[in-house]
C-alpha positions as CSV (number, residue, x, y, z in Angstrom):
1,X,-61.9,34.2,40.2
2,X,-59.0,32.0,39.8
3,X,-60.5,28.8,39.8
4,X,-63.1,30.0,37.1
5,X,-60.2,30.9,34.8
6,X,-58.8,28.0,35.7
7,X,-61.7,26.3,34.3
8,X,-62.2,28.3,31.3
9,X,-58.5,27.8,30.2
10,X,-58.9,23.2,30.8
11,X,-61.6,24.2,28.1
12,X,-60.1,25.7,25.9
13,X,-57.3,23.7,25.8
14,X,-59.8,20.4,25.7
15,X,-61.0,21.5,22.4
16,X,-58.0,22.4,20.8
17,X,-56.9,20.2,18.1
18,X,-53.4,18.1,19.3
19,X,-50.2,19.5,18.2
20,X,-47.1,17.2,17.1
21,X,-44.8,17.8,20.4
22,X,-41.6,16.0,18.8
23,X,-39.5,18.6,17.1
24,X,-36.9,15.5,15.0
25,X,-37.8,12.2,14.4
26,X,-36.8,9.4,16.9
27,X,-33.4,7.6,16.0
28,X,-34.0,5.1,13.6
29,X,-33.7,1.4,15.1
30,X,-31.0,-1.5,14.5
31,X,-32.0,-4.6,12.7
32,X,-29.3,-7.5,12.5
33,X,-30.2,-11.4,11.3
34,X,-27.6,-14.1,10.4
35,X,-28.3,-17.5,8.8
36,X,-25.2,-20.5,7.4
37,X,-25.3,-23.4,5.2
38,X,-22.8,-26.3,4.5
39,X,-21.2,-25.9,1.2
40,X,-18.7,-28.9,1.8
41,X,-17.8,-30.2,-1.9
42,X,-18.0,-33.8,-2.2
43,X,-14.4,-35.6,-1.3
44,X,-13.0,-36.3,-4.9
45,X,-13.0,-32.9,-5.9
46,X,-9.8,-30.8,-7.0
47,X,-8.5,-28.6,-4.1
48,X,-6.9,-25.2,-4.9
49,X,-3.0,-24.5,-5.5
50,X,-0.4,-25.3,-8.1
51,X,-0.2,-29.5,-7.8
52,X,-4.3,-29.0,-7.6
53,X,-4.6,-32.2,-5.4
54,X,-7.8,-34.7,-5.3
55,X,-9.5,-34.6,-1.8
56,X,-9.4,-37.9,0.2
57,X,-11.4,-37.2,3.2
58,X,-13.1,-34.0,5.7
59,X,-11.3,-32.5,7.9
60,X,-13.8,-30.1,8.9
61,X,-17.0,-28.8,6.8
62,X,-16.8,-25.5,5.0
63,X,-19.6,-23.2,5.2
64,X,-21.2,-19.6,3.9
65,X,-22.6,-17.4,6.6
66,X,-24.6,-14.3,5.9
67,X,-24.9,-10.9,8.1
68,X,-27.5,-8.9,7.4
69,X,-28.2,-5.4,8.8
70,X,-30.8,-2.8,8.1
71,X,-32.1,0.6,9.8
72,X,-34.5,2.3,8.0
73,X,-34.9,1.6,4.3
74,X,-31.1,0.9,4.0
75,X,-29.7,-3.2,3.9
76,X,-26.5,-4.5,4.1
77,X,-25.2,-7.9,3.8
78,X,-22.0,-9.2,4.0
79,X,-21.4,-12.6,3.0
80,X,-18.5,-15.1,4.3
81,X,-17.3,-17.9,2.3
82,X,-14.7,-21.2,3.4
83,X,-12.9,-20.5,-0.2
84,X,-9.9,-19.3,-1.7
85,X,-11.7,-17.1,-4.0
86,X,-15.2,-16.2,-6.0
87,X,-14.6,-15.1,-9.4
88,X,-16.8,-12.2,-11.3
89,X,-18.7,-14.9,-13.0
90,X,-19.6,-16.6,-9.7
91,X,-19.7,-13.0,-7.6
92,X,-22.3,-11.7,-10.3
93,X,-24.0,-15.0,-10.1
94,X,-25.0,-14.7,-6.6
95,X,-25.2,-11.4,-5.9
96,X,-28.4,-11.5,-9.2
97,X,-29.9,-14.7,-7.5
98,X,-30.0,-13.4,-4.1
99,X,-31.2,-9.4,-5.3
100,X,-33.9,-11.4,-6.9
101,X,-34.9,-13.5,-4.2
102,X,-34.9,-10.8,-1.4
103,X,-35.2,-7.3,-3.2
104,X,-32.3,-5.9,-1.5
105,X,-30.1,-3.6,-3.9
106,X,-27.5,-5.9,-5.9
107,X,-24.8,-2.7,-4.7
108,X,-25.3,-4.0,-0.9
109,X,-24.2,-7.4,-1.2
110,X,-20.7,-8.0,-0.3
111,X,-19.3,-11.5,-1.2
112,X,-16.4,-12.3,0.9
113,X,-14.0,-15.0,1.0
114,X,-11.9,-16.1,3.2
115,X,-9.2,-16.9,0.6
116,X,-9.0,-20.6,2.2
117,X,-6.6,-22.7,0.9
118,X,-7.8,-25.9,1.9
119,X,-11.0,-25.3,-0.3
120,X,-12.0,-26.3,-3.9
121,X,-10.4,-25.2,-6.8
122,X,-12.2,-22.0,-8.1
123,X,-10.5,-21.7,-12.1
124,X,-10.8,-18.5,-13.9
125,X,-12.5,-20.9,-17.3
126,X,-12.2,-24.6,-17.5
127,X,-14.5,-27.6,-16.2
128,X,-13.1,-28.2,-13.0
129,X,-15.6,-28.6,-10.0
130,X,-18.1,-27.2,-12.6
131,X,-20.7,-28.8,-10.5
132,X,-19.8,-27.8,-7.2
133,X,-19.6,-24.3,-8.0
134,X,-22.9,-23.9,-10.0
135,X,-25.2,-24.7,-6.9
136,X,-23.2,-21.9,-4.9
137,X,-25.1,-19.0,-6.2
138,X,-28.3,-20.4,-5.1
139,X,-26.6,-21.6,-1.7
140,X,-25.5,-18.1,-0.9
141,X,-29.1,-16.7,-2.4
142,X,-30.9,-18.9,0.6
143,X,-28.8,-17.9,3.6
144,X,-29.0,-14.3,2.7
145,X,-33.1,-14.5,2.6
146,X,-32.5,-16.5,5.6
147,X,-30.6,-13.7,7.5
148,X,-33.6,-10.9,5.8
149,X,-35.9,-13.2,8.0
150,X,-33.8,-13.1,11.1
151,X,-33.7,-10.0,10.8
152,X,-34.5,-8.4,14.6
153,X,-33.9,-5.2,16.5
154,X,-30.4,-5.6,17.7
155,X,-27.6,-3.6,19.7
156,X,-24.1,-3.4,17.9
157,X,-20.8,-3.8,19.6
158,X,-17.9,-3.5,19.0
159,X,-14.4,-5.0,19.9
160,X,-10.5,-5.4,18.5
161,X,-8.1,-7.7,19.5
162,X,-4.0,-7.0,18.4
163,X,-2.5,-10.5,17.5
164,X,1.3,-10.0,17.5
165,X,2.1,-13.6,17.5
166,X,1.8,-15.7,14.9
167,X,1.7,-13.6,12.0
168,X,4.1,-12.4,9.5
169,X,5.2,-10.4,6.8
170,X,5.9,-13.6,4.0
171,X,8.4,-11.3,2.1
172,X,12.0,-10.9,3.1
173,X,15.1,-9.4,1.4
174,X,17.8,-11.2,0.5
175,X,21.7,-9.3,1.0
176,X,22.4,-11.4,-2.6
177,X,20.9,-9.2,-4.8
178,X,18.5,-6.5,-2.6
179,X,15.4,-8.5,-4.2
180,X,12.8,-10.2,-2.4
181,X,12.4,-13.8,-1.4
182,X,9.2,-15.7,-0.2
183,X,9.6,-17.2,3.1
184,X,8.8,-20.7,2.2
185,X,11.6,-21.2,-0.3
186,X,13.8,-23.2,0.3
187,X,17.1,-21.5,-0.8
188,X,16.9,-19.2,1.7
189,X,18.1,-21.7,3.8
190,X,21.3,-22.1,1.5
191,X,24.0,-19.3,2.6
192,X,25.9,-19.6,-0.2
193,X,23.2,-18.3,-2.7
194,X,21.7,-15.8,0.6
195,X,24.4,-14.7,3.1
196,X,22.2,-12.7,4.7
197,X,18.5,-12.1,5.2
198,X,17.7,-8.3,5.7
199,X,14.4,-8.4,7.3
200,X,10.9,-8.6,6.4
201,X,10.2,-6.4,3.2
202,X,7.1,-4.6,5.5
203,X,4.6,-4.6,8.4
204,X,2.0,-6.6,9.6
205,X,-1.3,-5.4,10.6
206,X,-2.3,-6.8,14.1
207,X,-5.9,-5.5,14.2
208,X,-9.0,-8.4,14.8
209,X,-12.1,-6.7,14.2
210,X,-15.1,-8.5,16.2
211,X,-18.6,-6.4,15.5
212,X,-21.3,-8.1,17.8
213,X,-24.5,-8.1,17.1
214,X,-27.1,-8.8,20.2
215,X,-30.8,-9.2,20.7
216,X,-32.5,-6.5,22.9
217,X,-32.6,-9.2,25.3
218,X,-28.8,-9.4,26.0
219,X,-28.5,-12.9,23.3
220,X,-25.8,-12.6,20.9
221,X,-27.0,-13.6,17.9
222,X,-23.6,-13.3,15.5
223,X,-20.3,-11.8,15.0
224,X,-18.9,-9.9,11.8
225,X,-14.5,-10.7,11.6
226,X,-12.1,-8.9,10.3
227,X,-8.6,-10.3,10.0
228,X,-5.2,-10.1,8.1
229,X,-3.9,-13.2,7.3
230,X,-3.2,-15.7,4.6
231,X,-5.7,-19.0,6.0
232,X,-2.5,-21.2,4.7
233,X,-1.8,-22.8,7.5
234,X,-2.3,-26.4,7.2
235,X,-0.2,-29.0,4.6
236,X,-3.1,-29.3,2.2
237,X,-0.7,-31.3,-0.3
238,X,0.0,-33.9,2.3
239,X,-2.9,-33.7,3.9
240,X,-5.6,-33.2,1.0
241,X,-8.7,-32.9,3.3
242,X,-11.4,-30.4,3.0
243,X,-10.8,-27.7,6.0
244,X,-11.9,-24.5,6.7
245,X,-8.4,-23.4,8.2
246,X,-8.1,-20.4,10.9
247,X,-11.4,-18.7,10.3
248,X,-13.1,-22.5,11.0
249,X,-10.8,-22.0,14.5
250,X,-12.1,-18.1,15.2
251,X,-16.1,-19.4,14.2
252,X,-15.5,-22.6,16.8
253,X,-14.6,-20.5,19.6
254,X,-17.2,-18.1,19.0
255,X,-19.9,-20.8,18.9
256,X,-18.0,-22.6,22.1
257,X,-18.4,-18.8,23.9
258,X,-21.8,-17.7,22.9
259,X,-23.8,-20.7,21.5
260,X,-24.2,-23.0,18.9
261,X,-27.0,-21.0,17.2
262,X,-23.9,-17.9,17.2
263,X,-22.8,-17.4,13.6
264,X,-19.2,-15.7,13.0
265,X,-18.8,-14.3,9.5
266,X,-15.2,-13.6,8.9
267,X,-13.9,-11.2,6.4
268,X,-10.4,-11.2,5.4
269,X,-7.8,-8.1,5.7
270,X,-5.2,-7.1,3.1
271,X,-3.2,-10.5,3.2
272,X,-1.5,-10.3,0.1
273,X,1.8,-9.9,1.8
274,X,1.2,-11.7,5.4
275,X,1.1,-15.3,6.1
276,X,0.7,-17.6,9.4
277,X,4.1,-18.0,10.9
278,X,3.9,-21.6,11.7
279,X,4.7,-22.6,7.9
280,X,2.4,-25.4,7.9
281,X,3.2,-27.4,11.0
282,X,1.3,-30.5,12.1
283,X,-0.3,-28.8,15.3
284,X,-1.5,-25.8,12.9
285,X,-4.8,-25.9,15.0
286,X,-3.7,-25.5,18.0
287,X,-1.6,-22.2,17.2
288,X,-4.8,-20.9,15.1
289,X,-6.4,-21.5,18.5
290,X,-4.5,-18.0,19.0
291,X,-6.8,-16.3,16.4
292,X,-9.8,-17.8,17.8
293,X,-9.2,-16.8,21.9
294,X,-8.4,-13.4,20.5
295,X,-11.6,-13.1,18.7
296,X,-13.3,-14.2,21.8
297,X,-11.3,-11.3,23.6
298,X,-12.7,-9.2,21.3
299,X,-16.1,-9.5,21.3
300,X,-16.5,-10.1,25.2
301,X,-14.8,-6.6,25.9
302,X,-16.9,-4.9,22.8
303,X,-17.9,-1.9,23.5
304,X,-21.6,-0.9,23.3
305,X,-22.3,1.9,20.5
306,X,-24.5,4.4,21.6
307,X,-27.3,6.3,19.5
308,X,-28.5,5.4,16.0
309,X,-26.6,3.1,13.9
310,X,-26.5,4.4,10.1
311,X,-26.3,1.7,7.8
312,X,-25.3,2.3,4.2
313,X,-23.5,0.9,1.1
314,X,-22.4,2.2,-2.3
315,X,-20.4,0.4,-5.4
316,X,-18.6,1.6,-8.3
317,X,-16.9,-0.5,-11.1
318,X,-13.9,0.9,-12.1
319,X,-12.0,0.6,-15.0
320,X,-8.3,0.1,-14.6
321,X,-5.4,-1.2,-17.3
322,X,-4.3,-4.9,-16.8
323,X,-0.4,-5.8,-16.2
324,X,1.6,-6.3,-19.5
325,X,3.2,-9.9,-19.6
326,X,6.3,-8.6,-22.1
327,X,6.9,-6.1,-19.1
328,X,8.5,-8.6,-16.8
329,X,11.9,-9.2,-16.1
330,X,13.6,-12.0,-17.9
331,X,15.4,-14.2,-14.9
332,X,12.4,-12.8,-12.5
333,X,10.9,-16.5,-12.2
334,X,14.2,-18.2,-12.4
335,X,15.9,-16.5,-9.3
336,X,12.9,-17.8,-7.4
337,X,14.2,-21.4,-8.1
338,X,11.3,-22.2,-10.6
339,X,11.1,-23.4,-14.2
340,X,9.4,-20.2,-16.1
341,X,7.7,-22.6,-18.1
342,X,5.6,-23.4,-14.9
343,X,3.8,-19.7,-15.3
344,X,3.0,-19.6,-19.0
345,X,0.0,-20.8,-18.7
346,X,-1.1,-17.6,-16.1
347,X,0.8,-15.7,-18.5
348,X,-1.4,-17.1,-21.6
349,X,-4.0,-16.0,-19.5
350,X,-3.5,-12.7,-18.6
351,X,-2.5,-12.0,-22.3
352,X,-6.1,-12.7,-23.4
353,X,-8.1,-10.5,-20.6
354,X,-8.9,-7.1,-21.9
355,X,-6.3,-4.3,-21.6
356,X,-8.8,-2.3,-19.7
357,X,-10.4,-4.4,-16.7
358,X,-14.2,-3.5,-14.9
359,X,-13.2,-4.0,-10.9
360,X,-15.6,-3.3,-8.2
361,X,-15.4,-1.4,-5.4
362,X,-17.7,-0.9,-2.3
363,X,-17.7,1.0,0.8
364,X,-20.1,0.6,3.5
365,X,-21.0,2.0,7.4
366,X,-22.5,0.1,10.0
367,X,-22.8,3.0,12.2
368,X,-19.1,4.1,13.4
369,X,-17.3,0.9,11.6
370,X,-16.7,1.6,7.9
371,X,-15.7,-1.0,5.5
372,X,-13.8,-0.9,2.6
373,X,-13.4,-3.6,0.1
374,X,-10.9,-4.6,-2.7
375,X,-11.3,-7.6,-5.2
376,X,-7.7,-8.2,-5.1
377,X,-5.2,-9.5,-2.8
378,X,-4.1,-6.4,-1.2
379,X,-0.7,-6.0,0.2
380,X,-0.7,-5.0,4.0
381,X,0.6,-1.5,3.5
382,X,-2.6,-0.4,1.3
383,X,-5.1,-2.1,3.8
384,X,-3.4,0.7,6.2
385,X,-3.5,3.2,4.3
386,X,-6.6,3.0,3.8
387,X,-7.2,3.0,7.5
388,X,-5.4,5.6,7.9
389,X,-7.1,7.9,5.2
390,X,-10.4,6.9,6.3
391,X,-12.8,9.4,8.1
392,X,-14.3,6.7,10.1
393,X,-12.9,6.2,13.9
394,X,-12.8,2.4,13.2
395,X,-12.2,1.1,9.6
396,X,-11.3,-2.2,7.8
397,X,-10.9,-3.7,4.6
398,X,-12.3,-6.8,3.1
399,X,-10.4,-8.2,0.0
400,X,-11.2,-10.6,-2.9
401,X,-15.0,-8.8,-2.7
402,X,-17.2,-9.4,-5.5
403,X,-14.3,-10.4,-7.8
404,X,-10.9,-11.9,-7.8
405,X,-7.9,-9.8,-9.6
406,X,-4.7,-11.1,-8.6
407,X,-2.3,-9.6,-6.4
408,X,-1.6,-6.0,-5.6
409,X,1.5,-5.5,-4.7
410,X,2.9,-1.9,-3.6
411,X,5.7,-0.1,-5.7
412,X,8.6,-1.0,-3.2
413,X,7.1,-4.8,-3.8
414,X,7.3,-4.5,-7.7
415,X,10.9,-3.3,-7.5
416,X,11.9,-5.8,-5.3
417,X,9.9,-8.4,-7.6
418,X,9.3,-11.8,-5.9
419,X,6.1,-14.5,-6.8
420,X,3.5,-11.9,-5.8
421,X,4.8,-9.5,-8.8
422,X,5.2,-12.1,-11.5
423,X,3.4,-11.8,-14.9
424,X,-0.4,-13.7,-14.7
425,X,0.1,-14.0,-10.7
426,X,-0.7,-10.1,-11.0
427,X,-3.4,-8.5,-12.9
428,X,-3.3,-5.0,-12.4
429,X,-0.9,-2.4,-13.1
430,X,0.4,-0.5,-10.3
431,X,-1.3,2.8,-11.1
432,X,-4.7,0.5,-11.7
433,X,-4.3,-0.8,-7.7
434,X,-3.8,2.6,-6.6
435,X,-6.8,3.9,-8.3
436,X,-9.2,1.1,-6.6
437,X,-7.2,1.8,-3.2
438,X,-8.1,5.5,-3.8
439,X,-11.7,5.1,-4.9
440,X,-12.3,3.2,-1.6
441,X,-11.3,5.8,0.4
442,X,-13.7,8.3,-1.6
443,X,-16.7,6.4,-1.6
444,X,-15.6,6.3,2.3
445,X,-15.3,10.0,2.9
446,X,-18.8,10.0,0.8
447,X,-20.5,7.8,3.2
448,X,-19.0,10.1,6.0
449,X,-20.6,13.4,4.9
450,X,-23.4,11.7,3.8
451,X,-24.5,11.1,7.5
């Protein structure tokens, strides 16, 4: 009797149509690809800073590297630049050319630079390196639909480094008059006019980010930086020579450790504030060879994330009141050592932007990491704040994204004055940078309960 109902019942179930067994869907899978290209301007071309020097030679070649990452219907890419700076114009530029090229949403693409100061001059109007710059928006357009056809199924990990050497806060107070002083001016060395120095105005952050991207196979196919620090540390006046500075150091080890074929894209912390503390000394890349063992440190103990790996983006342009020029302190540029005369033209400038500036901000997740971006140069202390108000377990801040705004100094900064405060040097009005600063940690905490 019992094998005939066993039979009956393999019958039955033979011609019963199949039922879906899987009560959720499986986790959705990891896609990473990375592409570079040379964007090296031709030697003759103006380099950035005040005396705007001609370049005379290459000291090493400057380049764009892409990230791109995608799980499920959702793409990011981040986008690394050797310059000081990519204006709206030049932003909105490439961000058009390379949504129309690869079809990904214009509000994922993140245009990052490194804030280089060994890299071409990058005016807000005026004809300077016209050339050069117009070919960048197609440059960055290519590598992007590069990295869209690297893309692979990928592992992330993930890996931080704290750099307490070499690093520093670039504002200290002086006992003269309780007001800040920048530390490569030269009357601080006079003790007449500065008794006494009374520390750094604030804190550095030490954090390198490394997120490592590898094959299912175990190859690591690129890296994703984040660091805080001013890339200032070579003469460019004396030596007037295209360079890529510290993040060129951090990509050379990475390369030296994993691979030629290994692409680093760096993305710079909240640096407004924080500067190399070599102060532009002759062996400046042997000490960046600091930032680049640490980065190697980093991603050699990154820690493998486990589970699905959300990726997502989202932008908002916010409006936000520019700085008033009349609101500046008469004597602020003089106590500095300068002539004011030296800053009317930034003044001149600022006086003809609207009153009521369009700033982007975006906030994205690769999985556990988010990443928040300002189009500023952020003092250190927001960059941690941020951190710290973010839901994410591991957050950080890429500035100068998408735009470039000037300086953002903090309210203690502002009362303390100093070069980062002055008139034309700053565009936006304290309660404008803590409005952007706020709206990034929103769009944050969005992305959080989102998932």
């Amino acid at each position: 009797m019992k094998t005939l109902l066993s039979f009956l019942l393999c019958i039955l179930c033979a011609s019963a149509p199949m039922r879906e067994t899987r009560s959720a869907p499986l986790p959705a899978e990891l896609h990473a690809g990375f592409a570079e290209a040379d964007i090296t301007p031709p030697v003759g071309a103006i380099m950035t800073g005040p005396e705007l020097p001609i370049t005379i030679d290459i000291a090493d070649h400057l380049h764009a590297r892409s990230i791109a990452v995608q799980n499920n219907e959702n793409t990011l890419v981040i986008v690394g630049l050797d310059l000081v700076k990519a204006t709206r114009a030049l932003a909105d530029a490439a961000i058009a050319e390379t949504a129309r090229r690869t079809g990904i949403l214009a509000a994922s693409i993140l245009i990052c630079p490194s804030h280089n100061h060994s890299s071409p001059f990058i005016p807000p109007s005026g004809p300077n390196n016209k050339d050069y710059i117009a070919t960048l928006p197609g440059i960055i357009a290519g590598i992007v639909a590069q990295a869209q056809e690297n893309l692979q199924p990928a592992r992330m990990l993930l890996g931080r480094s704290l750099v307490y050497e070499g690093v520093t806060n670039r504002r200290v107070l002086s006992k003269a008059d309780g007001l800040a002083m920048n530390i490569w001016l030269k009357d601080l060395d006079d003790l007449e006019k500065h008794p006494q120095v009374l520390g750094t105005e604030g804190p550095v952050d030490p954090e390198l980010w490394v997120a490592r991207f590898d094959s299912l196979d175990g190859k690591v196919l690129g890296t994703l930086v984040n660091f805080t620090c001013h890339p200032n540390m070579r003469d460019r006046k004396v030596l007037r020579s295209w360079s890529a500075d510290f993040p060129g150091v951090i990509a050379e080890h990475i390369t030296a450790a994993y691979g030629k074929d290994t692409v680093c894209v760096f993305t710079q912390g909240c640096s407004g504030n924080i500067n190399d503390a070599s102060g532009q000394t002759d062996d400046w890349r042997a000490k960046a060879a600091l930032f680049g063992e640490a980065a190697v440190d980093a991603a050699q103990r990154a820690t493998l994330i486990e589970g699905p790996v959300p990726v997502a983006c989202i932008r908002r342009d916010i409006e936000v009141h520019r700085s008033d020029p009349a609101a500046q302190r008469e004597g602020a540029i003089a106590r500095l050592g300068w002539r004011p005369e030296m800053f009317e033209g930034s003044k001149r400038r600022l006086a003809e932007m609207p009153e009521i500036l369009s700033v982007p901000v975006s906030a994205a997740r690769i999985g556990p990491l988010g990443i928040a971006t300002n189009a500023g140069e952020l003092f250190v202390e927001y960059g941690i704040d941020i951190k710290k108000r973010s839901p994410f377990r591991h957050t950080f801040v890429c500035e100068l994204t998408n735009d470039a705004v000037g300086y953002e100094p903090t309210a203690r900064a502002f009362h303390h004055e100093g070069y980062e405060t002055l008139a034309g040097v700053n565009y936006v009005t304290l309660e404008g940078i803590q409005t952007l600063v706020d709206t990034a940690v929103e769009m944050l905490e969005e992305l959080w309960k989102e998932e």
